[in-house]
N, C-alpha and C positions, 0 to 999 in steps of 0.2 A: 155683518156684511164685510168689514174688513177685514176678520178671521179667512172668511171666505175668500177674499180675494188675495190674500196673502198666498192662503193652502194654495188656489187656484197660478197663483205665478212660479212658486215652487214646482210645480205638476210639472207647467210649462218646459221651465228650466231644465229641470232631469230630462222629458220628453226631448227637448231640442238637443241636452249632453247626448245621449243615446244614439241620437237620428244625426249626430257629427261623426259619433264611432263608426257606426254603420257605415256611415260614406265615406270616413277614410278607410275602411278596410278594404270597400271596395273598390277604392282609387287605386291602393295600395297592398293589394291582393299578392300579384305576385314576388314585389317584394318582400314583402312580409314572409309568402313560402319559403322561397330561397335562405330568408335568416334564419327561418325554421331548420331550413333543411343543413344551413352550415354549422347552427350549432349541434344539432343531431348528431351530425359529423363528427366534430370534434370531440362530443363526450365520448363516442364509440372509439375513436382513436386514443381517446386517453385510457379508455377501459382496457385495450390491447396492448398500446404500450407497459401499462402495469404488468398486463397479465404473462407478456415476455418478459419483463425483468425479473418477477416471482422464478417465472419456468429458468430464469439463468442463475439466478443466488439456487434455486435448488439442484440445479445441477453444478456448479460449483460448490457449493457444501458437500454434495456427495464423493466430487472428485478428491476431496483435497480427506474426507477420510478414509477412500480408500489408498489415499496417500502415504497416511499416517501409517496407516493400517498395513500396507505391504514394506514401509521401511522399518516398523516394530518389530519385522519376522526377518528381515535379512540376516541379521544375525547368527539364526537357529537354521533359515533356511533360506543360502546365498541362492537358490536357483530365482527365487524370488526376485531378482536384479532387474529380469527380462519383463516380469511385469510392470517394475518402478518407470521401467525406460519406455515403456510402451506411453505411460502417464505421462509422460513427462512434455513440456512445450512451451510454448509461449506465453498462455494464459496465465490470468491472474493466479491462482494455485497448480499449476501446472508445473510452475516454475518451480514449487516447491520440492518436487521431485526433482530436480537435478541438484536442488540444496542438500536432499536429504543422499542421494545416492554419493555426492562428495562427501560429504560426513565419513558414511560406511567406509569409502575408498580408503582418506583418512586412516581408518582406525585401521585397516587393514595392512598401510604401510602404501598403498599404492596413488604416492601424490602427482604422477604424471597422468592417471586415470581423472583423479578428481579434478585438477587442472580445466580436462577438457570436459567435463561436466560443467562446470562454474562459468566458463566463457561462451557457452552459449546461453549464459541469461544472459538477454539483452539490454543494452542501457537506456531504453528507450524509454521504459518506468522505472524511474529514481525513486523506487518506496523500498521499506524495510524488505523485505525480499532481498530487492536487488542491493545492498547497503551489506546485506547480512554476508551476502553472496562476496563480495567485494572483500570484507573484510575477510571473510576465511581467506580467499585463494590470497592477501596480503601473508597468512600466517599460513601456508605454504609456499610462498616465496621467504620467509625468516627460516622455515625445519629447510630448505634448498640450498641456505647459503644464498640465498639471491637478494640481499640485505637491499640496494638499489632499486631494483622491481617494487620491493613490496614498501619500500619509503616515498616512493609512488605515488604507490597504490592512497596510501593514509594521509599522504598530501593533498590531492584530490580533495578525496571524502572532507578536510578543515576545508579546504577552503571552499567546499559548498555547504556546508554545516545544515545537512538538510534536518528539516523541524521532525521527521520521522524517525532518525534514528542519533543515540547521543553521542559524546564524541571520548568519553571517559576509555571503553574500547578501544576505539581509533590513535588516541595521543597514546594511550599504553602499550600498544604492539609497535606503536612508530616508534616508542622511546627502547623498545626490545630492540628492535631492526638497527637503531643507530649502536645500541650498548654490544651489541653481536659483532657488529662492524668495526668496534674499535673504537668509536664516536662516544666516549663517556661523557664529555658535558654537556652534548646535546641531550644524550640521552637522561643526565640527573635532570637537567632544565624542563626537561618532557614529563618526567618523573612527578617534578615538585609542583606543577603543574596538574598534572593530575590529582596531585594530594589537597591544591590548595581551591581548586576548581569543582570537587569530586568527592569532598573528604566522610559523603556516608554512604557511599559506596563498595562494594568488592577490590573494584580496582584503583580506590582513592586508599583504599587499607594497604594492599599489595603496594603498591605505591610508594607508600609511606617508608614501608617494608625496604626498598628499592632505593632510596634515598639515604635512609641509613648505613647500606652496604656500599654504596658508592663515595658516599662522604669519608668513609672509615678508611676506603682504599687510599685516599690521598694523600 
């Protein structure tokens, strides 16, 4: 008997859990829809947002090699310029095309070209791009003669020492721009600096190099 009536209150229990769900759903009907329906929402809105970021890393990948891919051929076939400059803009790799058409200009001899390539990367994204960009048109203000401009330029860049790009480049073209100038012990102090800051590096080797030659001259 008291199997039974144990079994028989258990019954109960569940029965009366069940017959609570019931009536709060129906108390709580339409609230319930609505959370249904806002998270519905929401997964569908994240499914889109992915599905646009996907659609822009792929169209950005594509930009940036056909980027590559038209600055590889300038070279052999300068009429190519006009489609670099078509590429070229604001965007995340877009920018890269005006990196790349300065370069060519560059080799070509024509640093008032490349100049005005470089200055329309904006400063508005301070990432390696724009660092990269900075620093050339720096070391076209050094082949200019315009040693001031480009100690600047390199000024700047230390004293925001952005975590994106190093600064072994930056102190070594600033210690050129002063040694150009006339400026030799800033420029060894820049120098030894580089060496002692940088020393298994390219231009902690050069450097090194640079320190030696200047020490000698004294």
């Amino acid at each position: 008997m008291k199997r039974i009536k144990r079994k028989q209150l258990k019954e109960d229990e569940f029965v009366s859990t069940i017959n609570k769900i019931i009536d709060f759903t129906k108390r709580r009907a339409k609230e319930l829809i609505v959370a249904a329906v806002a998270v519905i929402c929401v997964i569908i809105l994240i499914i889109a947002i992915k599905a646009i970021q996907a659609n822009t890393v792929k169209k950005e990948s594509r930009l940036l090699a056909d980027v590559l891919d038209l600055s590889s051929q300038l070279k052999d076939n300068p009429d190519k310029i006009t489609e670099l400059e078509n590429l070229a803009g604001n965007g995340k790799f877009s920018r890269v095309a005006y990196l790349k058409l300065a370069t060519y200009c560059i080799e070509q001899g024509d640093t008032e070209k490349a100049k005005s390539y470089l200055e329309k990367i904006p400063e508005s994204k301070k990432d390696l791009i724009y660092y990269q960009s900075r620093d050339l048109l720096g070391q076209i203000y050094i082949q200019n003669q315009e040693f001031d401009n480009a100690i600047d330029i390199y000024r700047k860049i230390e004293e925001e020492n952005p975590e994106n790009y190093t600064l072994d480049p930056v102190l070594f073209h600033k210690a050129q721009a002063h040694e150009q100038k006339g400026e030799k012990e800033e420029a060894l102090a820049l120098y030894k600096r580089v060496q002692d800051e940088f020393p298994q590096t390219l231009y902690g080797f050069d450097a090194s190099q640079k320190v030696k030659e200047l020490e000698e001259e004294k």
